[in-house]
N, C-alpha and C positions, 0 to 999 in steps of 0.2 A: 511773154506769157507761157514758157515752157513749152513752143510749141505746139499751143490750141489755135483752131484756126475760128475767125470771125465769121459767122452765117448771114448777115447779114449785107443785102445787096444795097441798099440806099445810106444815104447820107443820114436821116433820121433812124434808122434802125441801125443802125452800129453806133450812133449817141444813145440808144436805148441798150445795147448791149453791153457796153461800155459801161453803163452807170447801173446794169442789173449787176455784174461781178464787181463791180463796187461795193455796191451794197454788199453784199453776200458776203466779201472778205471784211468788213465792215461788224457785221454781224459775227463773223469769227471770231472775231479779236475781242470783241464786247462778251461775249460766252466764252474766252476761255479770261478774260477779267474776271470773270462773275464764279469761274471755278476755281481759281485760286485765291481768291476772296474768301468763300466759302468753305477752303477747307486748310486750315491751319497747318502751315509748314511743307507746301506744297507749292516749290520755286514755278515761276512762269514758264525757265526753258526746259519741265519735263513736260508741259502739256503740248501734247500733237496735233495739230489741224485735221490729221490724217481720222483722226481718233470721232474729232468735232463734227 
């Protein structure tokens, strides 16, 4: 994970933390679909997460 460290102390909260950055990178990848979808001639490996 590059480094980041997990805040959570129990066993249910880091299955919650776990599957919140899921989701989120989840949602990246579906938004930057959805941007090179929508703009014609706009390859996938220029679009940046950084950017997202």
């Amino acid at each position: 994970m590059d480094g980041r460290v997990l805040r959570s102390r129990s066993v249910p909260g880091l299955e919650q933390e776990i599957f919140a950055l899921l989701t989120v990178y989840q949602a990246l990848v579906r938004m930057a679909g959805d941007v090179t979808t929508a703009t014609p001639g706009l390859s996938v490996q220029r679009v940046s997460f950084t950017v997202l």
